[in-house]
Each structure stands twice: as structure tokens, then as C-alpha cells.
C-alpha positions as CSV (number, residue, x, y, z in Angstrom):
1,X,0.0,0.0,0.0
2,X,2.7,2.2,0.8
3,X,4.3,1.7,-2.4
4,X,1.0,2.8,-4.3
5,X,0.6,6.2,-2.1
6,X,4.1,6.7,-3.4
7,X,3.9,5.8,-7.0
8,X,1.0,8.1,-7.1
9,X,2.0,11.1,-4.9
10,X,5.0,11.1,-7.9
11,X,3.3,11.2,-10.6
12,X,1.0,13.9,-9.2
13,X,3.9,15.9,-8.2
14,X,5.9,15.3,-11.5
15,X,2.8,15.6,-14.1
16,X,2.3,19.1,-14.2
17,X,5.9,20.4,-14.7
18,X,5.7,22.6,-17.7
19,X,2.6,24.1,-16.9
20,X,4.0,27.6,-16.3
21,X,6.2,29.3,-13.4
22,X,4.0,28.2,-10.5
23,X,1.3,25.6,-10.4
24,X,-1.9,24.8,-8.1
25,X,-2.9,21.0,-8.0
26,X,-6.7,22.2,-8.1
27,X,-6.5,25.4,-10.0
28,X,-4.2,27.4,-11.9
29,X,-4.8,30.4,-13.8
30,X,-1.1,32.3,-14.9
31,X,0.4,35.1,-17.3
32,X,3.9,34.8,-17.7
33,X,6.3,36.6,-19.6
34,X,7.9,35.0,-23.0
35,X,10.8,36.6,-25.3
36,X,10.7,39.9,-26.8
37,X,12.8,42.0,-29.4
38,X,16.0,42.9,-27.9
39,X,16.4,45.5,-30.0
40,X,13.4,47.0,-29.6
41,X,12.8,48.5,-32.8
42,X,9.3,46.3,-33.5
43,X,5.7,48.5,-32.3
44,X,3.4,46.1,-31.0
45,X,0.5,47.7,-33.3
46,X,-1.2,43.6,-33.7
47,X,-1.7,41.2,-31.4
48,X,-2.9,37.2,-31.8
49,X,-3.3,34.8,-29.4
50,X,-4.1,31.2,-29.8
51,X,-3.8,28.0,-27.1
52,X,-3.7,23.9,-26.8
53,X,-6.4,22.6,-25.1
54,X,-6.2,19.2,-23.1
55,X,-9.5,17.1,-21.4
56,X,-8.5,14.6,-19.3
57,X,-4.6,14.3,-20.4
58,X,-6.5,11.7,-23.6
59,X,-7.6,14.6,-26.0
60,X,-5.3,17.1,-27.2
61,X,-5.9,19.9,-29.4
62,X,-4.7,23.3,-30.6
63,X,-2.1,25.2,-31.8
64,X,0.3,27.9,-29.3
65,X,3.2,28.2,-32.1
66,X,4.5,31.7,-31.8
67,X,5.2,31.0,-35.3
68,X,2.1,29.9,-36.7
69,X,-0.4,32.1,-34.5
70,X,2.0,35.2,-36.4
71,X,1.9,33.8,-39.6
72,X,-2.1,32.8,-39.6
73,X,-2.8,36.8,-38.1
74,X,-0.1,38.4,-40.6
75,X,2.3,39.5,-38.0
76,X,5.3,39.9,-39.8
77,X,7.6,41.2,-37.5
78,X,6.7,39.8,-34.0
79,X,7.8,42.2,-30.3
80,X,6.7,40.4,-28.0
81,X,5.8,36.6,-27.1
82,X,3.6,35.8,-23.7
83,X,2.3,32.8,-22.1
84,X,-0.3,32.0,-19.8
85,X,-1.8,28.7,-18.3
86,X,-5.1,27.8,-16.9
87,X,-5.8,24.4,-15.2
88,X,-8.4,22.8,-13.3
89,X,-8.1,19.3,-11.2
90,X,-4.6,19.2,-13.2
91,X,-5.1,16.9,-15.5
92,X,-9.4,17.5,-16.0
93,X,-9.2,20.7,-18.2
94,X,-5.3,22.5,-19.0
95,X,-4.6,25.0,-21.3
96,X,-1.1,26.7,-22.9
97,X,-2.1,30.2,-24.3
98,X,0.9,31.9,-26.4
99,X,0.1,35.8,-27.0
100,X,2.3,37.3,-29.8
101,X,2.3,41.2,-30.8
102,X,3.9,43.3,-33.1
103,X,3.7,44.7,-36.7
């Protein structure tokens, strides 16, 4: 018995890990900053976002490519890149938002 309440207090502990800077087991809900132009010479004058999706850790879905979420909203030169996170129940209902601006 012992070696089940460890086996599962692990994977609890280790299954959220790159869920953003901090992360609740029953809710999280987290901006955090991303990379940005270190030359500064972009105006943020657009903005897109777009995010993964996850039910239950079985169903997947989304996109939160910098890359892509620029391309698709014809950012061509991107400032500034942003995260956030939302979860509930960790593994019921997560979500990766990226948030990319510029011109």
C-alpha cells in the first residue's frame, strides 16, 4: 500500500511540470512573460493569441506556435511573445495560451 501512495503522490507531483512558473494541484490560472525583441525596434501595433487545449490528459488539441499564431494573423515582424496557463483538477481541463504582438 505504501508503495502505491508513493507511486501516485510522484506522478501527481511530476505531471504538471511545464505548466507555467507556478502551479496549483486544483486550479491554476497564470500570465507569464515569453521573449521579446531585444532590439526594440518592432511596435506592438497587432496582437494574436491562440492556445492547446487538453481534457483529461487523452484529448489534445490546438495550436500555441509563436510562429504559426503570427503567420495565420499576418504579423510579420513579431515584439513580443507571452504565455499564460489555466488548469483545473490538473489533468481534468489545461490549457497553454501563447500571445504574440507586433507589426
Amino acid at each position: 500500500m505504501k508503495k502505491i501512495i508513493l507511486i501516485a503522490f510522484l506522478i501527481l507531483g511530476f505531471y504538471s511540470c511545464a505548466t507555467g512558473p507556478t502551479h496549483g494541484l486544483l486550479f491554476t490560472n497564470n500570465d507569464f512573460p515569453g521573449e521579446f525583441n531585444p532590439n526594440n525596434d518592432v511596435k506592438a501595433t497587432k496582437s494574436a493569441e491562440d492556445c492547446q487545449r487538453s481534457f483529461l490528459g487523452l484529448i489534445t488539441f490546438g495550436n500555441a506556435g509563436a510562429g504559426i499564431i503570427a503567420k495565420e494573423n499576418k504579423i510579420e515582424r513579431i515584439a513580443t511573445i507571452d504565455h499564460s496557463t489555466v488548469s483545473i483538477l490538473t489533468g481534468i481541463y489545461r490549457s497553454y495560451c501563447t500571445k504574440v504582438a507586433g507589426e
